[in-house]
Backbone of each chain as ProteinMPNN parsed JSONL, in Angstrom:
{"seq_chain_A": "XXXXXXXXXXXXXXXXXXXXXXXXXXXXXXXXXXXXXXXXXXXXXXXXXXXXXXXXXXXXXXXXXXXXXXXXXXXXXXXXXXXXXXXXXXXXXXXXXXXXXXXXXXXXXXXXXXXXXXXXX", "coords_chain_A": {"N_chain_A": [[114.114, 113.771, 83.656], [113.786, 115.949, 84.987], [114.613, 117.774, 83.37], [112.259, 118.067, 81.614], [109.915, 118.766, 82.634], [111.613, 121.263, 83.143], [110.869, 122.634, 80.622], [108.556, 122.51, 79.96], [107.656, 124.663, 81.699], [109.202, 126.235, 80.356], [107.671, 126.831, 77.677], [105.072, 127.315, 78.781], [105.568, 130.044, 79.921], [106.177, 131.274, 77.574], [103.654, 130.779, 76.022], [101.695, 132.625, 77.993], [103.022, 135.326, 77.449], [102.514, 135.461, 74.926], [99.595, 135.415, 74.935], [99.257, 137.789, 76.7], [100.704, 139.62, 74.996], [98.623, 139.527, 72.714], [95.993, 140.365, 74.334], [97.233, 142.9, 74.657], [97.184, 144.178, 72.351], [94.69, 144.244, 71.844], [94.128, 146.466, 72.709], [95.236, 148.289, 72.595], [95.266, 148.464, 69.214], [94.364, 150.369, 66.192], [91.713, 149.942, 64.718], [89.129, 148.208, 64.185], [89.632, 145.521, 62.36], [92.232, 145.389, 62.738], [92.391, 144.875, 65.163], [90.909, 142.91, 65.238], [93.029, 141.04, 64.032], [95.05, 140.876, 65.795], [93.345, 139.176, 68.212], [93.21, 136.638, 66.663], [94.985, 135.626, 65.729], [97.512, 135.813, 67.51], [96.533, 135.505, 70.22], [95.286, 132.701, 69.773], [98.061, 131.156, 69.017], [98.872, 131.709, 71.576], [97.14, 130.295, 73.733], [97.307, 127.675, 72.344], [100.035, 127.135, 72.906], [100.104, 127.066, 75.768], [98.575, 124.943, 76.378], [99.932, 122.92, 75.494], [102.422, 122.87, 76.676], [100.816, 122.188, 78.883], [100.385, 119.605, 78.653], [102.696, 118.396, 78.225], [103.756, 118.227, 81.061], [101.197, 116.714, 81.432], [102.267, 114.202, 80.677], [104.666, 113.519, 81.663], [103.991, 112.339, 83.905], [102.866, 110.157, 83.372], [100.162, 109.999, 82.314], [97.971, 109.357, 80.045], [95.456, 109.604, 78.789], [94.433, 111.823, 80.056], [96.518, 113.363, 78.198], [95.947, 112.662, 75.529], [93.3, 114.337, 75.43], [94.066, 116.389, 75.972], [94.985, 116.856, 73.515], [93.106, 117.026, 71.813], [91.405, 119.222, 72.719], [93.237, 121.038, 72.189], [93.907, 121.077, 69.162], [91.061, 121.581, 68.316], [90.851, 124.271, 69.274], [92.974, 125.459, 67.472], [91.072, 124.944, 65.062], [89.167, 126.282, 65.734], [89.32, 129.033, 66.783], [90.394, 130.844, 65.082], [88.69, 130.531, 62.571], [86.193, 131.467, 63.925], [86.494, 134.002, 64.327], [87.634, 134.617, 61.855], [84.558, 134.519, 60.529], [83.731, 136.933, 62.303], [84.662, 138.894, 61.373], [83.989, 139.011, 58.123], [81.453, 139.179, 58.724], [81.569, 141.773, 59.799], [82.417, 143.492, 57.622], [80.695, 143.223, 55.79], [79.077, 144.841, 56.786], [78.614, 148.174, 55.996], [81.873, 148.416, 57.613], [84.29, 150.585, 57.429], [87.851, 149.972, 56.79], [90.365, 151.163, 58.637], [92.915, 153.613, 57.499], [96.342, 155.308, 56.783], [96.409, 157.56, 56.201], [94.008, 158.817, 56.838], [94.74, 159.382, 59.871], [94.354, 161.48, 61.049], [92.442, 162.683, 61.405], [89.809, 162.814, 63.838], [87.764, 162.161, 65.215], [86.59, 159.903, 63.744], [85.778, 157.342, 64.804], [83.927, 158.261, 65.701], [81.811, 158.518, 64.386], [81.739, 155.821, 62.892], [80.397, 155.202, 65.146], [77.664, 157.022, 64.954], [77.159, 155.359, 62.965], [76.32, 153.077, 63.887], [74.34, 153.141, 65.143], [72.618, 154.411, 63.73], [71.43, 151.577, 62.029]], "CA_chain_A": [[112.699, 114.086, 83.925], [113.202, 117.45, 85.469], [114.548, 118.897, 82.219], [111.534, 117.881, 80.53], [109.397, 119.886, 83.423], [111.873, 123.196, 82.584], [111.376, 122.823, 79.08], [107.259, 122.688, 79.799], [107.648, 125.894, 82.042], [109.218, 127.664, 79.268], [106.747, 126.726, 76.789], [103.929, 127.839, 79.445], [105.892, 131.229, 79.65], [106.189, 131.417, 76.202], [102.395, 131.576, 75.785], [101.466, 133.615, 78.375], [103.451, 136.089, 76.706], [101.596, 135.719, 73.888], [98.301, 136.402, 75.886], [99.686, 139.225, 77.115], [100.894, 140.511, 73.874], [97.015, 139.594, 72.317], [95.674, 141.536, 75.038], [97.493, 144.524, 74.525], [96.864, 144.251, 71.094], [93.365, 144.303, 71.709], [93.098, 147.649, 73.258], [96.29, 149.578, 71.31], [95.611, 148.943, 67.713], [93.352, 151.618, 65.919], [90.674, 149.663, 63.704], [88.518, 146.411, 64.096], [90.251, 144.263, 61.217], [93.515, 144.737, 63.192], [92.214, 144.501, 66.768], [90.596, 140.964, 65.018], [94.086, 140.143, 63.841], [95.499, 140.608, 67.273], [93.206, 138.161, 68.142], [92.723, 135.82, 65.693], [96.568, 134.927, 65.819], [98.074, 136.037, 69.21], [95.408, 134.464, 70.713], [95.255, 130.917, 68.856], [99.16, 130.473, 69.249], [99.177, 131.703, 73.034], [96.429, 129.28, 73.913], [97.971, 126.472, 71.762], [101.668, 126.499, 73.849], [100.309, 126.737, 77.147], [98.391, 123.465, 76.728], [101.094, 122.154, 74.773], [103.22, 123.415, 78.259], [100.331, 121.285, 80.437], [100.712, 118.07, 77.836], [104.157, 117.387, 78.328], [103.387, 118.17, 82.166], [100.713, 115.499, 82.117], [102.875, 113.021, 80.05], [106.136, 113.297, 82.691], [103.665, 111.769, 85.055], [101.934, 108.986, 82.783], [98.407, 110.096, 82.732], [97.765, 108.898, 78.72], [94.169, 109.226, 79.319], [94.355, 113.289, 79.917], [96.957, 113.691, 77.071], [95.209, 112.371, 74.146], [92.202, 114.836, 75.548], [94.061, 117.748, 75.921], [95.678, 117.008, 72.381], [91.764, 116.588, 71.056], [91.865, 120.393, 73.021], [94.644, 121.64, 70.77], [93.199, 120.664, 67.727], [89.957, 122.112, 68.401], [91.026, 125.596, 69.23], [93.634, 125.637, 66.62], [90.707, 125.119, 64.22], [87.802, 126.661, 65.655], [89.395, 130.179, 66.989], [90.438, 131.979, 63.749], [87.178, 130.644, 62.309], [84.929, 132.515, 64.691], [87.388, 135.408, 63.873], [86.613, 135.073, 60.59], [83.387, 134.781, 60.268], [83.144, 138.044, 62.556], [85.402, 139.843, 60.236], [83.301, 138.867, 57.455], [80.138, 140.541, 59.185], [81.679, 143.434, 59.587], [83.307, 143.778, 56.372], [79.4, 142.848, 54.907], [78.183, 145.842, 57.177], [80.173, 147.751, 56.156], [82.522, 148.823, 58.261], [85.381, 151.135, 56.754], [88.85, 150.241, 57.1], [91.736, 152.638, 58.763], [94.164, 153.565, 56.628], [97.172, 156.061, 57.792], [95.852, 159.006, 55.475], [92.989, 159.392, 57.984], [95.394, 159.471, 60.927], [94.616, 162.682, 61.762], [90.747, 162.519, 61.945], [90.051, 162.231, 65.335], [86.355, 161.563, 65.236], [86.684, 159.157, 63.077], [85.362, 156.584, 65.893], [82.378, 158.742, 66.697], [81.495, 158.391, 62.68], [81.436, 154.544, 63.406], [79.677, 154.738, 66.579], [76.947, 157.027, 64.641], [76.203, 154.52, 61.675], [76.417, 151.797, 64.069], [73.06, 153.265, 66.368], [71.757, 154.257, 62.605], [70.85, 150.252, 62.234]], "C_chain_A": [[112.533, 115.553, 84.326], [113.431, 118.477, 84.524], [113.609, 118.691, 81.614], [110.01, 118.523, 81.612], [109.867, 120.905, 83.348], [111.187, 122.99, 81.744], [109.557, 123.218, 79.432], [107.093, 123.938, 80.297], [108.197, 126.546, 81.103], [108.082, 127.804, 78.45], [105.644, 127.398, 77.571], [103.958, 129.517, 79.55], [105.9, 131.495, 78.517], [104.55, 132.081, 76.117], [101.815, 132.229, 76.786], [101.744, 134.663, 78.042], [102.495, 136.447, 75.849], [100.044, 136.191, 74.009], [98.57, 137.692, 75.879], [99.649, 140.017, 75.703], [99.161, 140.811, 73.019], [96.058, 140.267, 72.78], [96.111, 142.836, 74.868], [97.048, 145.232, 73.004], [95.474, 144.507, 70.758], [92.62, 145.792, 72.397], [93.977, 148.527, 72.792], [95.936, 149.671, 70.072], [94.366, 149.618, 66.938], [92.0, 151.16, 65.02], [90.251, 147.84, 64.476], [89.011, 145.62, 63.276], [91.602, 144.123, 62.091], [93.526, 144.594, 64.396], [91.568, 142.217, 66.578], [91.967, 139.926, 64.632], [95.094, 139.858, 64.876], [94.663, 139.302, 67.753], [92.853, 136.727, 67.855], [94.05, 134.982, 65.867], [97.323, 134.557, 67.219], [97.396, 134.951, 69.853], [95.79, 133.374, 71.176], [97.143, 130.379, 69.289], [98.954, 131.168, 70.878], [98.348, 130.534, 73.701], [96.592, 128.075, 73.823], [99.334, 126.331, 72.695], [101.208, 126.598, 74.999], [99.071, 125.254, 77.094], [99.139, 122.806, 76.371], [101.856, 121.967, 76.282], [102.418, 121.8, 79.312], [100.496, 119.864, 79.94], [101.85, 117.253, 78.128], [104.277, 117.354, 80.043], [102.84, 116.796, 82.68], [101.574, 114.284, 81.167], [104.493, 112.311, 80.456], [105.566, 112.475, 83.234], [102.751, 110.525, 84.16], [100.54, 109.205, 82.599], [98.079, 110.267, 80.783], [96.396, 109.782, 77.918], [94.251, 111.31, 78.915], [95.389, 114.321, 78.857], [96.269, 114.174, 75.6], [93.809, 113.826, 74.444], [92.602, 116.414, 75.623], [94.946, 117.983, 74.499], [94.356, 117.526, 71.331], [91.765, 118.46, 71.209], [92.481, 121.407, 71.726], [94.182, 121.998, 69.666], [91.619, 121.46, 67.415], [89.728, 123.928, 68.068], [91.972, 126.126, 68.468], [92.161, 126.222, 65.69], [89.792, 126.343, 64.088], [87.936, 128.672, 66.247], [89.123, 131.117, 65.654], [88.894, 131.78, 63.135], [86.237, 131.291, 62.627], [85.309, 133.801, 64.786], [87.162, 135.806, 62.652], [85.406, 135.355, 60.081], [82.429, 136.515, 60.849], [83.738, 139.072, 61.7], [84.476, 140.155, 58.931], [81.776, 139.328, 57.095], [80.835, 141.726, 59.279], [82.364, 144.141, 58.279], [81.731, 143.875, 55.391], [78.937, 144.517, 55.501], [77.801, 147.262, 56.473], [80.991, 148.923, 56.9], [83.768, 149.46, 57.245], [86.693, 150.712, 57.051], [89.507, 150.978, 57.661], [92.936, 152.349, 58.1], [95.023, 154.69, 57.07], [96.67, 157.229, 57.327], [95.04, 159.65, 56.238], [93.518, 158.959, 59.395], [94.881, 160.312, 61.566], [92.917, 163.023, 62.466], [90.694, 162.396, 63.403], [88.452, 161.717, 65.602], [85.908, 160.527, 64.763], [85.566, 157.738, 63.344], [83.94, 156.678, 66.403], [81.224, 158.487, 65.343], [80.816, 156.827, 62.629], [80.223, 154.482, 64.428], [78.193, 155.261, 65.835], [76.038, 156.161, 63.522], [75.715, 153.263, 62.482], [74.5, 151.826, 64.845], [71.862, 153.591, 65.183], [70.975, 152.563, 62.408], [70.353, 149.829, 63.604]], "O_chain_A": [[111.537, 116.246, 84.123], [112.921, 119.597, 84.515], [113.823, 119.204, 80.516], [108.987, 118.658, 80.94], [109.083, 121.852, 83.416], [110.135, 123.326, 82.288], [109.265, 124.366, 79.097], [106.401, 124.649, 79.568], [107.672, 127.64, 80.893], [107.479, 128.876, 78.48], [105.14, 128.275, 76.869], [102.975, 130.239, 79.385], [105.26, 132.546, 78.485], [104.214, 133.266, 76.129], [100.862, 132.716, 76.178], [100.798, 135.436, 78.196], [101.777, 137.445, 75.905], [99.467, 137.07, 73.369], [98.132, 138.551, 75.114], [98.791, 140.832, 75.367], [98.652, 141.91, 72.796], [95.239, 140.803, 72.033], [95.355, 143.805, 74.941], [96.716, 146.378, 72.699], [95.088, 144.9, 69.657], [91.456, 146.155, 72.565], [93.537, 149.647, 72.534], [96.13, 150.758, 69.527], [93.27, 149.178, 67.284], [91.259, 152.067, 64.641], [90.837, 146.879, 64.974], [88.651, 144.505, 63.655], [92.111, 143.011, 62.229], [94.563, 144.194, 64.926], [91.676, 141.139, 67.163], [92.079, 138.709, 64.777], [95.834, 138.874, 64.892], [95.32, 138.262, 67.695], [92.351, 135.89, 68.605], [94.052, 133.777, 66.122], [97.598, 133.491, 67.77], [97.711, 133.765, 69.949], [96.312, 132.994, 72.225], [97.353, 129.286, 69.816], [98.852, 130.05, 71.383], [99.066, 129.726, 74.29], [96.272, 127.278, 74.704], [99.547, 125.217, 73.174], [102.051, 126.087, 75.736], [98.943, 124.664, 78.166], [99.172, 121.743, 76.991], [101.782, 120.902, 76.895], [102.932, 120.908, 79.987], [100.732, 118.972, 80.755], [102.013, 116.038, 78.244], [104.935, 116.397, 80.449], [103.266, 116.032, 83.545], [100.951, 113.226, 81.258], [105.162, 111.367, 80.034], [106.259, 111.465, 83.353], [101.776, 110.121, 84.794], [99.804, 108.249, 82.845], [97.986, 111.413, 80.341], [96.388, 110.379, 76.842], [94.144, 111.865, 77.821], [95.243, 115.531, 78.683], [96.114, 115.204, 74.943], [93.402, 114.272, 73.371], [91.864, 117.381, 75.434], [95.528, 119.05, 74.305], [94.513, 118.222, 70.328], [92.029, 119.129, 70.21], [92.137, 122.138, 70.797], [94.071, 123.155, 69.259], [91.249, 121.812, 66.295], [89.038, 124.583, 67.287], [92.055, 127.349, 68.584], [91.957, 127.424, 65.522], [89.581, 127.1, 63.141], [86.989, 129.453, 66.163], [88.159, 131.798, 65.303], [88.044, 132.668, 63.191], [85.418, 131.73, 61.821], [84.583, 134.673, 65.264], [86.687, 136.877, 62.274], [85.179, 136.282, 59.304], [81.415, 137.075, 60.432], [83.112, 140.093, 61.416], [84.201, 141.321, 58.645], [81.162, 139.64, 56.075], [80.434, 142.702, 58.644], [82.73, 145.314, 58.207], [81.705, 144.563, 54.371], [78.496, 145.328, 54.687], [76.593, 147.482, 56.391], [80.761, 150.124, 56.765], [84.141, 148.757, 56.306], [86.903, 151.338, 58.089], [89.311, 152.05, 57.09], [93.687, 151.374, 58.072], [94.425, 155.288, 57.965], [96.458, 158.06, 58.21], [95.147, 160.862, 56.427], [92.804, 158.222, 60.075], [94.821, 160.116, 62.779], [92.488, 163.421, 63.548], [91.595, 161.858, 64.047], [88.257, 160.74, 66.324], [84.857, 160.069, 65.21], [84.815, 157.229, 62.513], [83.167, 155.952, 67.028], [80.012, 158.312, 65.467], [79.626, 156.634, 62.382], [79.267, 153.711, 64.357], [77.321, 154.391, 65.858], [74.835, 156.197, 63.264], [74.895, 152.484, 61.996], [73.723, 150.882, 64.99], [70.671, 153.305, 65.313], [69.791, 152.529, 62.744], [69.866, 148.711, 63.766]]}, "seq_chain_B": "XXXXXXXXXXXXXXXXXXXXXXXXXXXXXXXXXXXXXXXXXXXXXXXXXXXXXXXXXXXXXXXXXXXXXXXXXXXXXXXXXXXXXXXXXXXX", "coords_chain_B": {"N_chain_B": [[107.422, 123.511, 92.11], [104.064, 123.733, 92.156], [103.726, 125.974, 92.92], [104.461, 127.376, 91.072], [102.171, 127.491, 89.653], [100.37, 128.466, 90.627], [101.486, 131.197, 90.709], [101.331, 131.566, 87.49], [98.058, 131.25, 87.126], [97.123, 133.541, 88.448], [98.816, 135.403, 87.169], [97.166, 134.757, 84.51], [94.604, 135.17, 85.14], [95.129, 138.833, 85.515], [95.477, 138.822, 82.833], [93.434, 138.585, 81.536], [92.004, 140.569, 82.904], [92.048, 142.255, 80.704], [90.995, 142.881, 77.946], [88.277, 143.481, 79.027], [88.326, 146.338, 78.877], [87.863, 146.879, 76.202], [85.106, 145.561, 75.536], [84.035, 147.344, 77.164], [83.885, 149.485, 76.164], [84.287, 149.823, 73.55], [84.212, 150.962, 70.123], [82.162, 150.203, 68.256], [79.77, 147.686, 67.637], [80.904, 144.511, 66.724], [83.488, 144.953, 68.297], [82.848, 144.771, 70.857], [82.153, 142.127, 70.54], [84.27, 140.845, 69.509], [86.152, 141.129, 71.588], [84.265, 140.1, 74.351], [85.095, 137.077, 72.784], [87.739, 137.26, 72.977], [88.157, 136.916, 75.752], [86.535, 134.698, 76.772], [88.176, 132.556, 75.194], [90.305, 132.915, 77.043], [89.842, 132.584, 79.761], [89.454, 129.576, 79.02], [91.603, 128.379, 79.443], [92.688, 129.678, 81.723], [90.71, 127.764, 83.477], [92.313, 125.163, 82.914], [94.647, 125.424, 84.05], [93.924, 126.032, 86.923], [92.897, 123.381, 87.515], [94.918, 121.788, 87.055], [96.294, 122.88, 89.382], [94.839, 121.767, 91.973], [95.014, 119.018, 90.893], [93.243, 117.628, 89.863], [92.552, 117.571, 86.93], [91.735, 115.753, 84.743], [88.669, 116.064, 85.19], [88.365, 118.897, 84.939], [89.146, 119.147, 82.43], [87.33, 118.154, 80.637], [85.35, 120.043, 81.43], [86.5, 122.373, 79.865], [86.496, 121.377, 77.524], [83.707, 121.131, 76.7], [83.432, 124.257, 77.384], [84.505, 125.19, 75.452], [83.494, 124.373, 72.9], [80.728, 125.697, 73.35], [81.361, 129.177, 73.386], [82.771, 128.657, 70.408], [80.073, 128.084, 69.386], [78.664, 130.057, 70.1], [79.594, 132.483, 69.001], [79.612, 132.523, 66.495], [77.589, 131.985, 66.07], [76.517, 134.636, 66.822], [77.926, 136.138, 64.515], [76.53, 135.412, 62.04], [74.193, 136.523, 62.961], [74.511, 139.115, 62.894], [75.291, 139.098, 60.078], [73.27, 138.389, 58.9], [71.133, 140.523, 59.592], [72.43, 142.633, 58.926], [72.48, 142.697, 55.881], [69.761, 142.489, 55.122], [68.642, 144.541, 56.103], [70.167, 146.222, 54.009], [68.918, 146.189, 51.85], [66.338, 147.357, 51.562]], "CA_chain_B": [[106.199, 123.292, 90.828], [102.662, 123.767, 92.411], [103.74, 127.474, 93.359], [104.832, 128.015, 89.473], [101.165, 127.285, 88.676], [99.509, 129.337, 91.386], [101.696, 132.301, 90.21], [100.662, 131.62, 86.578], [97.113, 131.615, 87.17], [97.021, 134.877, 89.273], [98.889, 136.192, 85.793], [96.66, 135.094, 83.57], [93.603, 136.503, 85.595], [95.064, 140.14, 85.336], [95.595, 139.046, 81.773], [91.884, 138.028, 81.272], [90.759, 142.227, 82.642], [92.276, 143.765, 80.068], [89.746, 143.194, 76.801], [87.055, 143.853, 79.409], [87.82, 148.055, 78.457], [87.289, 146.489, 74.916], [83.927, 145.062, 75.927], [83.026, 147.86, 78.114], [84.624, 151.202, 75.559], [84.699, 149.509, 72.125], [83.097, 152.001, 69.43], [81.452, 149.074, 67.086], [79.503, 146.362, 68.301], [81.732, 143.809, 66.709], [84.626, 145.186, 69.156], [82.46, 144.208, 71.946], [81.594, 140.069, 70.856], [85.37, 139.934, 69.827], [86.298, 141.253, 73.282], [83.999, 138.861, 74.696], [85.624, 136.099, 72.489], [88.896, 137.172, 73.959], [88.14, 136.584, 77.574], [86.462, 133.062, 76.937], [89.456, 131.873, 74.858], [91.512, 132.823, 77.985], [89.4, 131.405, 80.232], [89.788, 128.058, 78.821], [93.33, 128.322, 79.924], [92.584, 129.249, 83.547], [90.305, 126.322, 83.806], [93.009, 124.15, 82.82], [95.478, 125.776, 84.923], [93.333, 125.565, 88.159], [92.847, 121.752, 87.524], [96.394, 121.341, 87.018], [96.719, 122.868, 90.585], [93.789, 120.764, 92.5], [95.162, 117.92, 90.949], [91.827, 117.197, 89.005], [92.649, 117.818, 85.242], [90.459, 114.858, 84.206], [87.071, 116.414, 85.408], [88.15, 120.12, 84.389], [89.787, 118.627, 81.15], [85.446, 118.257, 80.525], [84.679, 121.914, 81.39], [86.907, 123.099, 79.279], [85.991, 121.078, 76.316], [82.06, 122.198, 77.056], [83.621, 126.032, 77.161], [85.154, 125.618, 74.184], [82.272, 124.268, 72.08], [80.105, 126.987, 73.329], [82.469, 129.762, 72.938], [82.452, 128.553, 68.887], [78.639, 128.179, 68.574], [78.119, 131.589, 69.89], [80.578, 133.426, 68.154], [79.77, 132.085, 64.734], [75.646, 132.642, 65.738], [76.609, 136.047, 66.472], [78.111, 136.587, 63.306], [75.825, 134.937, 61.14], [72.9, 136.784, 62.815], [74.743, 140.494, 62.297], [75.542, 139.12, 58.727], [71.679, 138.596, 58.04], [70.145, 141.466, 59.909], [72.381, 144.093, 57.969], [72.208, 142.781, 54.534], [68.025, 142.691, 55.257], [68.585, 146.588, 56.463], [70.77, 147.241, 53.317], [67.657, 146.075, 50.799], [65.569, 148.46, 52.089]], "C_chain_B": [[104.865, 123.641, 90.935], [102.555, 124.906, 92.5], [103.741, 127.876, 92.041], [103.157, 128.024, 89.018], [100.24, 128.222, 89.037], [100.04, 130.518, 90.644], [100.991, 132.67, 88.537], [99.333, 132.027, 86.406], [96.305, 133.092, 87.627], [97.927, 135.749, 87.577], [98.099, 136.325, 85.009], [95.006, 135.5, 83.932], [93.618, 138.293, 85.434], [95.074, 139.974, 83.366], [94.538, 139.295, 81.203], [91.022, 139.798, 81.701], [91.184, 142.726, 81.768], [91.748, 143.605, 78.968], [88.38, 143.289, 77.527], [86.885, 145.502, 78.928], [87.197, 147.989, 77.108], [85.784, 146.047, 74.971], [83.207, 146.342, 76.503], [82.694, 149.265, 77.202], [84.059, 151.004, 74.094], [83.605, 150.632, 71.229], [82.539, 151.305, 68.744], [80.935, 147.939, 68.325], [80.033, 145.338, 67.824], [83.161, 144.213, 67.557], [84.215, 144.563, 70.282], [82.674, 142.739, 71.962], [83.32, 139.935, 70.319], [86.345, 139.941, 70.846], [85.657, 140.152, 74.247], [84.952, 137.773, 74.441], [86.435, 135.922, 73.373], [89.189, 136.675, 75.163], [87.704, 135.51, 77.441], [87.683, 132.296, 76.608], [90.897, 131.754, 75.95], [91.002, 132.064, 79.097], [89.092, 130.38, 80.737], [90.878, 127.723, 79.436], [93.501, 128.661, 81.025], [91.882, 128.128, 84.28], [91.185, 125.431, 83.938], [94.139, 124.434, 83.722], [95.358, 125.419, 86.334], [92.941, 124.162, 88.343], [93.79, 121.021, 87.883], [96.901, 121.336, 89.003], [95.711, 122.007, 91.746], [94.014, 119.502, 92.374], [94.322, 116.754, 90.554], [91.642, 117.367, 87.758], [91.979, 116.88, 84.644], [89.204, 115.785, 84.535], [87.186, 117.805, 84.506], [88.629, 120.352, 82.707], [87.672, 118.61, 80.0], [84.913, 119.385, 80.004], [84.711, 122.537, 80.528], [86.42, 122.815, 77.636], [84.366, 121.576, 75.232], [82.147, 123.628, 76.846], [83.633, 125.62, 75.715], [84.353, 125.686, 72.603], [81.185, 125.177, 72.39], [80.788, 127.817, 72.96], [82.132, 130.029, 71.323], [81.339, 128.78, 68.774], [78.651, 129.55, 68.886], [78.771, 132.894, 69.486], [80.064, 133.207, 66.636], [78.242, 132.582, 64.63], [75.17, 134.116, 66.01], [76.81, 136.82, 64.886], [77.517, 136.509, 62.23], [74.474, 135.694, 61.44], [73.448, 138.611, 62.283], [74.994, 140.482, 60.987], [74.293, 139.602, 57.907], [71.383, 140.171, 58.206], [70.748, 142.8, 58.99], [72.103, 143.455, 56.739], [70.355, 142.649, 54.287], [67.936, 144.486, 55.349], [68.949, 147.102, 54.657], [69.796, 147.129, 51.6], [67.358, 146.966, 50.843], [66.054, 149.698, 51.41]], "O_chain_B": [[104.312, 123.899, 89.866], [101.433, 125.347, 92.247], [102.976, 128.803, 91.775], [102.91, 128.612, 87.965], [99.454, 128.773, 88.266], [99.224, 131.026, 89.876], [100.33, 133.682, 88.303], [99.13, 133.005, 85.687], [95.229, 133.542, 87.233], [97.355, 136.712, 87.067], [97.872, 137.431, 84.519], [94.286, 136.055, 83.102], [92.608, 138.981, 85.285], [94.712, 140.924, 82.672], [94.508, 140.179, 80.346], [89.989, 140.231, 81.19], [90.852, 143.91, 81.697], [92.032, 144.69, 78.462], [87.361, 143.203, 76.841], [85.79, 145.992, 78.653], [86.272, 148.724, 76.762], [85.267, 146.456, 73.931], [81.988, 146.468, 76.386], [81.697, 149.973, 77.341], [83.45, 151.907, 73.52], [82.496, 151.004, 71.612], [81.953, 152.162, 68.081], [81.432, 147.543, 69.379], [79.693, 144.515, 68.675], [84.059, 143.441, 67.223], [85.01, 143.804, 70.835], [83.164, 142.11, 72.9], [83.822, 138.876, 70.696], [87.192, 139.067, 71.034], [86.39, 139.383, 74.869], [85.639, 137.355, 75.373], [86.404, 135.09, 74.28], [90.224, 136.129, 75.546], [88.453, 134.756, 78.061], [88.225, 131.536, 77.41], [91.921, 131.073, 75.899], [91.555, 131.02, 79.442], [88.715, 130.015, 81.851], [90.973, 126.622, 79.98], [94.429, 128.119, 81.626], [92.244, 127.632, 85.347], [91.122, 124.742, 84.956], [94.616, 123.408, 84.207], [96.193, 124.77, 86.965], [92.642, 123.83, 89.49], [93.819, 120.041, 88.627], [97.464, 120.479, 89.684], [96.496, 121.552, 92.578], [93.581, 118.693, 93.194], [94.455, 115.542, 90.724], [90.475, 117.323, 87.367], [91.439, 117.378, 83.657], [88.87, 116.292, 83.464], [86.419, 117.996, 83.563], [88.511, 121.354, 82.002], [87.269, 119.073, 78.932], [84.366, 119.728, 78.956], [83.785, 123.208, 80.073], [86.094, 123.65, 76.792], [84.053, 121.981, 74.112], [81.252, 124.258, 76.282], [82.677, 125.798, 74.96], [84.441, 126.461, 71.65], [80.593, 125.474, 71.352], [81.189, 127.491, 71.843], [81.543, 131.013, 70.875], [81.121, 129.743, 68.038], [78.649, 130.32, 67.925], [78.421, 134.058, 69.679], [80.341, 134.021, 65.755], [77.711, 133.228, 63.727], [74.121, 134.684, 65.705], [76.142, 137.689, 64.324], [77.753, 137.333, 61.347], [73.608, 135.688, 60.565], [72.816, 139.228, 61.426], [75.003, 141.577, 60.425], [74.095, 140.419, 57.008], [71.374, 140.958, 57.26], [70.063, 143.69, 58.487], [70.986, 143.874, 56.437], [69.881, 142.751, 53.156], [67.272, 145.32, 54.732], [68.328, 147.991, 54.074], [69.983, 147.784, 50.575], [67.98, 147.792, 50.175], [65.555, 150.789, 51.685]]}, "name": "protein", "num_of_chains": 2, "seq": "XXXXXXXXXXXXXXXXXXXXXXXXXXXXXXXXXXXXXXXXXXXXXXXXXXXXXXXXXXXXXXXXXXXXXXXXXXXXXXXXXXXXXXXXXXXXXXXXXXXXXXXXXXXXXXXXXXXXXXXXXXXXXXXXXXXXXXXXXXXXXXXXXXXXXXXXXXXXXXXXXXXXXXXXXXXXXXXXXXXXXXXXXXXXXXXXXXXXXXXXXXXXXXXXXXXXX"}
């Protein structure tokens, strides 16, 4: 029983990690399509192992009842994250928003270019 | 075990400020609502954490379900209304 409480603390560390990493990801990488793929992914699997983590938690101790509900959980935000990731991708890709590509590395305004079309609408 | 959860939660609170500079800096207004996103989707996962430690994960097992379905609707009715309003602008 108590290896099957480590095993849930790793898994809980595990996705915190992945938070973490989704977070950082969300304020290092240089464009909106790849700040959305930070969290579109990162995210969705960090989120997914730390309830996974509290599942096998509540299923050491018998509680059936709050399993099945945090499995329903799971399932939900599996489906329904990237979706609402996509669909914002999809607006801004309609807007349209330019890509970054490495060629315009050097630009440095680049950002302020954005910011002016964005106050244009 | 109860201490492992307290420490957790106090992690994933500092985890939860850091797409607020994204929210507060971002140069696009889609940087902002998926900054937002970010911080609800986490959240969800301190709700369930702080339940875990209270010893009440049935009731907050609820909350979270309630976040989570908001969360979706207003992410998707964001996107669907910046979808319309520019392609109405880009008639014009």
């Amino acid at each position: 029983m108590e290896l099957v409480l480590i095993l849930a603390d790793f898994i809980i560390s595990l996705g915190a990690f992945f938070l973490l990493v989704g977070s950082i990801g969300l304020i290092r990488l240089p464009d909106f399509y790849s700040r959305a793929h930070a969290q579109g992914k990162a995210d969705t699997l960090g989120v997914m192992l730390i309830i996974t983590g509290l599942l096998i938690t509540e299923l050491a101790q018998g509680l059936f009842i709050n399993s099945a509900k945090l499995l329903i959980i799971i399932a939900f935000v599996g489906l329904t994250n990237p979706t609402a990731t996509n669909a914002l991708v999809g607006a801004a890709f309609h807007f349209p928003l330019t890509p970054w590509f490495k060629k315009d590395q050097n630009k440095k305004n680049k950002d302020q270019n954005i910011n002016t079309k964005e106050e244009e609408v | 075990m109860e201490k492992y959860f307290i420490y957790l939660s106090v992690i994933l609170t500092v985890i939860i400020f850091i797409p607020l500079y994204r929210v507060l800096m971002g140069p696009t207004l889609f940087d902002r609502v998926l900054g937002a996103g970010a911080i609800a989707t986490k959240t969800m996962v301190l709700i369930l954490v702080i339940g875990l430690v209270f010893n009440r994960l049935d009731m907050f097992i609820d909350i979270t379900m309630a976040y989570a379905i908001l969360n979706f609707i207003g992410n998707i009715a964001i996107a669907k209304y910046l979808a319309t309003r520019t392609r109405g602008y880009k008639k014009e």
